[in-house]
KEKE-3310 file (N, C-alpha, C; in steps of 0.2 Angstrom, whole numbers, plus 5000, padded with zeros to 4 digits):
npx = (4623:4614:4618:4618:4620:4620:4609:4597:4582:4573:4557:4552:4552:4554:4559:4560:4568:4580:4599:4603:4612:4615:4619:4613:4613:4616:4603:4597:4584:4577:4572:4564:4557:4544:4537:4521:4521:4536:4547:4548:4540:4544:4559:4559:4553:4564:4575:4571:4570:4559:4558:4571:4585:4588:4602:4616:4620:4613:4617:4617:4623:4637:4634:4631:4615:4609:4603:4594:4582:4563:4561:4574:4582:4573:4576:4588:4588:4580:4564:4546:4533:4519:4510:4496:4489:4493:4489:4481:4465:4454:4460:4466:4474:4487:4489:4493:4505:4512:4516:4523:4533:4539:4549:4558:4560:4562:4556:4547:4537:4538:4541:4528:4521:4525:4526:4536:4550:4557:4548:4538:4545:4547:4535:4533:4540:4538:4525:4528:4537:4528:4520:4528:4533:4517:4516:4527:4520:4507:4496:4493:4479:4473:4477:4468:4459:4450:4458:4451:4443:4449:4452:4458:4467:4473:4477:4489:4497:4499:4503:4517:4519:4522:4531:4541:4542:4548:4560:4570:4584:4585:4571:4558:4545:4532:4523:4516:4509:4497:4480:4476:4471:4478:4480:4482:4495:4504:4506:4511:4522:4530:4531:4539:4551:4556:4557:4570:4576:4576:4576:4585:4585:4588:4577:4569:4559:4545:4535:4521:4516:4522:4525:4529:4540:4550:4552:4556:4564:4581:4588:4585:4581:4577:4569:4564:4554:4562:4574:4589:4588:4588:4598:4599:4599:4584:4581:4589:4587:4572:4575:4582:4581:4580:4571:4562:4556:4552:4543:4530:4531:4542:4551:4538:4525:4531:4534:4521)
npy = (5190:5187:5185:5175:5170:5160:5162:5165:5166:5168:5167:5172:5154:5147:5144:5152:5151:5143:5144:5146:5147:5151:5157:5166:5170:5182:5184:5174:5161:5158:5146:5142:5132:5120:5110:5117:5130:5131:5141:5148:5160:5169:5168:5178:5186:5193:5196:5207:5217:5216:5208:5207:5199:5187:5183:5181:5184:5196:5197:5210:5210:5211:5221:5226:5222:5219:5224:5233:5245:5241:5252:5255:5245:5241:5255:5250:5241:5228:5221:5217:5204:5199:5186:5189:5202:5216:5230:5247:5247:5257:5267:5269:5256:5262:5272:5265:5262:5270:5276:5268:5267:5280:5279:5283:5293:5314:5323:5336:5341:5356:5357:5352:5363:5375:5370:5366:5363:5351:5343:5342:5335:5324:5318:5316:5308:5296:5293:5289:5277:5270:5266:5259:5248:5242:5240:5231:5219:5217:5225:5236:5241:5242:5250:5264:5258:5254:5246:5236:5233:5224:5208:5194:5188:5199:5207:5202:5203:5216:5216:5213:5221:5232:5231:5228:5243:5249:5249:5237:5226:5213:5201:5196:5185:5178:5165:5169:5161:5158:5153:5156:5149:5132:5139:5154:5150:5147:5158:5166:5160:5161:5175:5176:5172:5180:5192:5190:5187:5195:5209:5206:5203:5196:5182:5175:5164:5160:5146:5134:5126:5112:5109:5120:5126:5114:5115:5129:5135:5139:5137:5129:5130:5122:5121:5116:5113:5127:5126:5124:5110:5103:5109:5114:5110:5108:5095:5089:5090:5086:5070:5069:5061:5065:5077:5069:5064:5075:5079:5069:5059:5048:5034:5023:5028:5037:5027:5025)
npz = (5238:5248:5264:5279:5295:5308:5312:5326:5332:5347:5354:5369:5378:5366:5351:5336:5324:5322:5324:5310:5295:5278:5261:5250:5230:5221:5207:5208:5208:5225:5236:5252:5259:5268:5283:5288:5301:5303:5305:5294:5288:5300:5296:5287:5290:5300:5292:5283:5295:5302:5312:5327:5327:5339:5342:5328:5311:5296:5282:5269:5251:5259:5269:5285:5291:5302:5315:5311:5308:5298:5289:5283:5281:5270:5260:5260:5248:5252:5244:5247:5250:5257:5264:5266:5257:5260:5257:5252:5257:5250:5240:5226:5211:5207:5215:5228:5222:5222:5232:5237:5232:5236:5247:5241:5235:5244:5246:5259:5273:5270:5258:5252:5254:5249:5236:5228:5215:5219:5224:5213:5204:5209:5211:5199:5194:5202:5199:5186:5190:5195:5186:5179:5184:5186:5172:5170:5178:5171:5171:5169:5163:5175:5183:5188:5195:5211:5225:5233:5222:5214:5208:5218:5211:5205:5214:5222:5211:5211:5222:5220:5210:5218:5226:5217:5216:5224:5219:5222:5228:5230:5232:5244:5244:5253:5251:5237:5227:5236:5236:5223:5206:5198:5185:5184:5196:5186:5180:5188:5190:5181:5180:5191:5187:5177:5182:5186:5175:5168:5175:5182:5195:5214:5217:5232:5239:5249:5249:5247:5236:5229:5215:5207:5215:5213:5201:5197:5206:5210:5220:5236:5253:5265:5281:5297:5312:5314:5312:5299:5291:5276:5263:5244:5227:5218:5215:5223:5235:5234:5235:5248:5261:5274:5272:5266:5276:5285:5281:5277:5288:5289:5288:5284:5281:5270:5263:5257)
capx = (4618:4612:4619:4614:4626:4618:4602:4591:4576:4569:4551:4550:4559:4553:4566:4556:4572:4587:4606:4600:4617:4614:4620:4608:4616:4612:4599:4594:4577:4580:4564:4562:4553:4545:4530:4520:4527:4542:4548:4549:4540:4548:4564:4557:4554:4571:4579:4566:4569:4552:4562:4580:4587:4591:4609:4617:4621:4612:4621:4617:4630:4642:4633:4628:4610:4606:4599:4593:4573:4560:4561:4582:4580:4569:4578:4597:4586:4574:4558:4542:4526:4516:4505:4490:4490:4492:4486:4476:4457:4450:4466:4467:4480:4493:4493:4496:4511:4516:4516:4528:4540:4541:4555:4566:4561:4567:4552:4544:4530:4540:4540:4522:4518:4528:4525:4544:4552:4559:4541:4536:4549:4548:4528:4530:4545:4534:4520:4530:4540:4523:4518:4533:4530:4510:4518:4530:4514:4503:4489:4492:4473:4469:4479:4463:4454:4452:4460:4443:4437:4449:4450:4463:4475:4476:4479:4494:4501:4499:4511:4523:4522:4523:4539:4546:4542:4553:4567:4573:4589:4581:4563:4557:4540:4529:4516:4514:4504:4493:4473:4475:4471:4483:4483:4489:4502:4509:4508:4513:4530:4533:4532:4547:4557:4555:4559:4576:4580:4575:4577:4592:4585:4587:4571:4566:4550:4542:4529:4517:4516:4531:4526:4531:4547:4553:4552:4556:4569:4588:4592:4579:4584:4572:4568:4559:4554:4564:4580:4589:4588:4594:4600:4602:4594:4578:4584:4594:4578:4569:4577:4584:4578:4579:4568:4554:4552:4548:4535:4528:4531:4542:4550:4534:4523:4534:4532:4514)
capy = (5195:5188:5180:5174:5168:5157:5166:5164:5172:5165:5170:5167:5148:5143:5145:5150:5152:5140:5145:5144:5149:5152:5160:5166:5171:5187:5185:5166:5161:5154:5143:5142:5126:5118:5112:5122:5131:5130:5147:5152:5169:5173:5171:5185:5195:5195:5199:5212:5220:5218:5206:5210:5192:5185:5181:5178:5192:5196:5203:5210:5214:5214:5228:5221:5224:5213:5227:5238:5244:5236:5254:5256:5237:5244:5257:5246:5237:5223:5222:5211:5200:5196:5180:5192:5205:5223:5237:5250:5247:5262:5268:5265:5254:5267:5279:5262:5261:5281:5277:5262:5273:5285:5277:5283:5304:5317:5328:5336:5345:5362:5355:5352:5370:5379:5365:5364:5358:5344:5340:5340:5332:5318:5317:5314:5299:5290:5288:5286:5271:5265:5263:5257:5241:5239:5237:5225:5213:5216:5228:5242:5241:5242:5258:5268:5257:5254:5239:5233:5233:5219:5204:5193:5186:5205:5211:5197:5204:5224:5218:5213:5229:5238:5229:5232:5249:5253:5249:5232:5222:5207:5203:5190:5184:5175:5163:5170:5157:5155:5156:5156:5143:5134:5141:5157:5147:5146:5164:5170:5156:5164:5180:5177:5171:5188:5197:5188:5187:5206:5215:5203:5203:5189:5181:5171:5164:5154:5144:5126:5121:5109:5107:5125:5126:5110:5118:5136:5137:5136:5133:5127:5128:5118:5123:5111:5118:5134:5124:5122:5102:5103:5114:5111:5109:5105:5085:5084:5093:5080:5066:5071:5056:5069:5080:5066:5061:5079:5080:5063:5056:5043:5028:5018:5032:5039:5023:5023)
capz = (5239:5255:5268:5286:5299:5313:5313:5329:5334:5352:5358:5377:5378:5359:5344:5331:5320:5329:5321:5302:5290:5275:5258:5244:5225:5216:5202:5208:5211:5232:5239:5258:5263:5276:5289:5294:5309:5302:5306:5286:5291:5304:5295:5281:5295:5301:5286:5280:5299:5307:5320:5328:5329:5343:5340:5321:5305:5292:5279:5263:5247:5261:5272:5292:5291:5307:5320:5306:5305:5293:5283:5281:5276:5262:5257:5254:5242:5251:5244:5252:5248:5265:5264:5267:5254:5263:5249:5255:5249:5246:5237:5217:5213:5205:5221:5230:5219:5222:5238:5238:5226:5242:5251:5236:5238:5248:5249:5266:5273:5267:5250:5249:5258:5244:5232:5226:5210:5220:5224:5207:5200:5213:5210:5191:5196:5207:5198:5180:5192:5196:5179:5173:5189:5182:5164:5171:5181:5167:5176:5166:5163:5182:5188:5191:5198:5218:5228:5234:5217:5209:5209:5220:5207:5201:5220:5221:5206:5214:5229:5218:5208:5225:5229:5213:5214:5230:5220:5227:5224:5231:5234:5248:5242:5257:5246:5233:5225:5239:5238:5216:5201:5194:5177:5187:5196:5180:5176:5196:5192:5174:5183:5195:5182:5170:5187:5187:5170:5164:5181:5187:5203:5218:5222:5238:5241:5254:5246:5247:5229:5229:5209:5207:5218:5211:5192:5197:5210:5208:5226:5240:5258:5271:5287:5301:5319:5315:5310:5294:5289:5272:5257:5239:5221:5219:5215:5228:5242:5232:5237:5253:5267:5280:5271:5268:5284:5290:5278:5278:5295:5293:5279:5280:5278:5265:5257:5257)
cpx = (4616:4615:4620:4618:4623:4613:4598:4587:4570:4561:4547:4556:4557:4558:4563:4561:4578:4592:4607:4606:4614:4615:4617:4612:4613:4610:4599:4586:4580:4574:4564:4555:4550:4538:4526:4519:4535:4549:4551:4548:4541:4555:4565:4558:4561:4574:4576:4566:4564:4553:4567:4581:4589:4599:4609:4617:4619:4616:4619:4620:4637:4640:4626:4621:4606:4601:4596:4583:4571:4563:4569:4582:4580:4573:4586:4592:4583:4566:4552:4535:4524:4510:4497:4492:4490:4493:4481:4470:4454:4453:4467:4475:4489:4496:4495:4503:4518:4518:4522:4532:4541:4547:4562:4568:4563:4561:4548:4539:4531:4539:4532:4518:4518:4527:4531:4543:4553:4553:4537:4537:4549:4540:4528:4537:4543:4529:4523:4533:4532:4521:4520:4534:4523:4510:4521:4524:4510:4496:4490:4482:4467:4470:4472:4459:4456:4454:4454:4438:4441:4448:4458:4467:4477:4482:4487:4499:4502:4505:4515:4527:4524:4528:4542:4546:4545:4561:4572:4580:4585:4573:4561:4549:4537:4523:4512:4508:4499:4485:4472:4476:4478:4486:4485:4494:4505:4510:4512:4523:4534:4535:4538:4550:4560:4559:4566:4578:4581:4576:4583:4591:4585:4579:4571:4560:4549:4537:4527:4517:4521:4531:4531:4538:4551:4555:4556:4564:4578:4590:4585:4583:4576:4573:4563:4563:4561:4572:4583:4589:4590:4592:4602:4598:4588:4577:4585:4590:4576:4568:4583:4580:4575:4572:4560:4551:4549:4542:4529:4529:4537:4546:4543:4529:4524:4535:4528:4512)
cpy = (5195:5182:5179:5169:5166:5162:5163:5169:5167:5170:5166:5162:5145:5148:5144:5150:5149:5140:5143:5150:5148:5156:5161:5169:5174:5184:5174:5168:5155:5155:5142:5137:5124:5116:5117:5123:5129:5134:5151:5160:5173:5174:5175:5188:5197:5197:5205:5218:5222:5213:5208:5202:5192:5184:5180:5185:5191:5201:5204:5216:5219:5217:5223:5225:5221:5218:5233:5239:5240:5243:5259:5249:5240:5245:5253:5242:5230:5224:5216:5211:5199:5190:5182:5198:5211:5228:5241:5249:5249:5268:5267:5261:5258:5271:5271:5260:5266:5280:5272:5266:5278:5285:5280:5292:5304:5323:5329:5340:5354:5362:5353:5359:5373:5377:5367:5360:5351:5341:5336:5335:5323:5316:5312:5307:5294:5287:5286:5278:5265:5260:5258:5247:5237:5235:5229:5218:5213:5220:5235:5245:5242:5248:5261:5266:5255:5248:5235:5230:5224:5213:5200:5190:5192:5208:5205:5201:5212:5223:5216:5216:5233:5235:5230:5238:5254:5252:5243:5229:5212:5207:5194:5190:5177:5172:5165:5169:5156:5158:5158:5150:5140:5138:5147:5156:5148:5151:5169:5166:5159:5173:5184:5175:5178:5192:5195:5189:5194:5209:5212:5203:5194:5190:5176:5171:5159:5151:5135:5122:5120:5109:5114:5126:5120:5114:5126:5136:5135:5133:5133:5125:5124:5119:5118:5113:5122:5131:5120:5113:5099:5110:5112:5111:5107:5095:5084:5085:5086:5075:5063:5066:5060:5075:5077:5065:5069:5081:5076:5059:5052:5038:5025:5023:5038:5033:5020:5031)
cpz = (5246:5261:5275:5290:5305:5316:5321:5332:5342:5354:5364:5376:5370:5354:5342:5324:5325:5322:5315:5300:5282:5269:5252:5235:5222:5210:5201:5210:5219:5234:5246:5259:5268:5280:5290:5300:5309:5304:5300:5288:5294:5301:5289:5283:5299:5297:5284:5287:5304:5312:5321:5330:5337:5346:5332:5318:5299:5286:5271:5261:5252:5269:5278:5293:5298:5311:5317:5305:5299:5287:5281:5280:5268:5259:5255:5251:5244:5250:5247:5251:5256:5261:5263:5261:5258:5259:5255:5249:5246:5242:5230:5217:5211:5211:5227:5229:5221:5229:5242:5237:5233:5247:5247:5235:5244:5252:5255:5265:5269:5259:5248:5250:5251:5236:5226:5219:5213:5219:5218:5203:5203:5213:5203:5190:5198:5202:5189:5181:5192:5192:5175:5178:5186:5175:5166:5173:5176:5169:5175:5167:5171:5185:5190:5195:5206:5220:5227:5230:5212:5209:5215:5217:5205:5209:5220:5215:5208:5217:5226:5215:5214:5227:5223:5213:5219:5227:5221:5223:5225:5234:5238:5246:5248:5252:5242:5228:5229:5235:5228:5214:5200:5187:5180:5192:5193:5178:5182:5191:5186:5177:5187:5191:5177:5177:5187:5181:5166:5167:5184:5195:5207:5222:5227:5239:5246:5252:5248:5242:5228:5220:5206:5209:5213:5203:5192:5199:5207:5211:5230:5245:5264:5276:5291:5310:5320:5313:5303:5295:5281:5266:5250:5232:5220:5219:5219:5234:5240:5236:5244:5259:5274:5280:5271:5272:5287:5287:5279:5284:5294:5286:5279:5278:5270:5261:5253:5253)
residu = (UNK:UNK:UNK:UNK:UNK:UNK:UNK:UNK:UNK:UNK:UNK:UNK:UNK:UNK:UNK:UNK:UNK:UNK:UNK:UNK:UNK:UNK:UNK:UNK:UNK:UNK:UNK:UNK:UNK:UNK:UNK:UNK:UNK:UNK:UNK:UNK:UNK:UNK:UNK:UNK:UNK:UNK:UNK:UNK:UNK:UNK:UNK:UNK:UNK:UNK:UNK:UNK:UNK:UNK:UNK:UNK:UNK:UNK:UNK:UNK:UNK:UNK:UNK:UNK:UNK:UNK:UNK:UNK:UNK:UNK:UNK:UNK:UNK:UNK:UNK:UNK:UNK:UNK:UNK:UNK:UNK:UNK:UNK:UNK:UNK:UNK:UNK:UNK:UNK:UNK:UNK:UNK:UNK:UNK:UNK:UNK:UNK:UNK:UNK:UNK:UNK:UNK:UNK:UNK:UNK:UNK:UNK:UNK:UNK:UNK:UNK:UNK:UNK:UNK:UNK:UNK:UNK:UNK:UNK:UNK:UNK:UNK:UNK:UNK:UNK:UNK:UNK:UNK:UNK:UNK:UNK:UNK:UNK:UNK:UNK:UNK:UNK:UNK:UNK:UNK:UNK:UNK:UNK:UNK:UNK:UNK:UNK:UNK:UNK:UNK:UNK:UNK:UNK:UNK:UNK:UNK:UNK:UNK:UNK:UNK:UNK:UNK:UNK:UNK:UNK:UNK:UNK:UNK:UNK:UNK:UNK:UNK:UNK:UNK:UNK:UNK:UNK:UNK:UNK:UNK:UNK:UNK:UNK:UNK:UNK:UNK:UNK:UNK:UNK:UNK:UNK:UNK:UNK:UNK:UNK:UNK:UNK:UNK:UNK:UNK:UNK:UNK:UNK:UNK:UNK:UNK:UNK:UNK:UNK:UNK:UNK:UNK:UNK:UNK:UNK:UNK:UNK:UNK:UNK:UNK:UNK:UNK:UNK:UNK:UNK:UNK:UNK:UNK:UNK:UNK:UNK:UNK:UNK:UNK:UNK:UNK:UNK:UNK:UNK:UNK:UNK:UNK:UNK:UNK:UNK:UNK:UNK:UNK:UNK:UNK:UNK:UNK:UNK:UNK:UNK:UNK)
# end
């Protein structure tokens, strides 16, 4: 589904992403680890097109997406969570939904003048997609209401309907779990799992709760200051020596 060819991304003399390879497998859960400052987010943002690498090829299903905008990304099918929720607030959450689905119509200002079957026809798609995204998160019950108005585990659950509502083949998820209980950790982790196993999509996320990653993911790649350090099953991350020390400092700290 995706795979990444000695990635790098300099800003100024710092390499916030240094010659990171990489291959991900359709309709896996794939975890992105690491420090903070690791260069996780930046390497979202290359993939998703809102960097141009420095050097290295991005390619998804084949197809060289490396110097490609954020919204021709989109449309070949990457979908996208930010760390910071970005919904409009004074927006209900359904026309936030219609509005995601927009990437997938055709209609223009002539088509609203005249107000066209396409128009129509591409109105009552969007927001049946929406619906059929809110069904999926569980937030049927909230469509009317305005961003501002819910709560922040609902608003978490919106931007994953609004990425599923572009359409995606893979969906890159930046902390997902952040800034929620755990009792929903556990309904966010059952979450991506439904999205893989009933929509077959590949997910990647970048996340902190290693309880979560360790239980969820298939494959777990590591990152430390902007360069892979290891790759592999959650066991084998685990228990990875080179992995402890950049978390923990160290064998005697890592023994303590």
């Amino acid at each position: 589904m995706l795979k990444v060819e000695h990635l790098t991304k300099m800003f100024g003399g710092l390499a916030a992403v240094n010659d990171v390879s990489v291959e991900f497998e359709t309709g896996k859960i794939n975890a992105i680890i690491g420090p903070n400052g690791a260069g996780k987010s930046t390497f979202f943002n290359l993939i998703s097109g809102m960097h141009e690498p420095t050097s290295g090829r991005i390619l998804l299903d084949g197809v060289d997406v490396t110097t490609l905008p954020s919204d021709k990304v989109a449309r070949l099918g990457v979908g996208r969570t930010f760390q910071t929720t970005n919904l409009f607030e004074q927006a209900t959450v359904l026309d936030n939904l219609i509005v995601g689905h927009r990437l997938r119509t055709r209609s223009g200002l002539w088509d609203v003048l005249i107000n066209s079957k396409r128009l129509q026809r591409e109105e009552k798609s969007a927001r049946e997609k929406a619906m059929e995204a809110l069904e999926f998160v569980g937030l049927t019950h909230v469509a009317g209401q305005f961003i501002a108005d819910i709560t922040q585990e609902e608003r978490k659950r919106v931007a994953f309907a609004l990425a599923l509502a572009t359409d995606p083949k893979i969906v890159l998820l930046d902390e997902p779990a952040a800034g929620i209980n755990p009792e929903e950790t556990v309904g966010f982790a059952a979450l991506m799992r439904k999205m893989v196993d009933e929509k077959g999509l590949t997910v990647c996320l970048i996340e902190h709760k290693m309880d979560m990653i360790m239980s969820l993911a298939d494959k777990i790649m590591v990152l430390d200051h902007g360069e892979k350090i290891a790759e592999g099953t959650p066991e084998e991350v685990r228990n990875n020596p080179v992995v402890i020390e950049a978390y923990l400092g160290g064998d005697e700290d890592a023994a303590a």
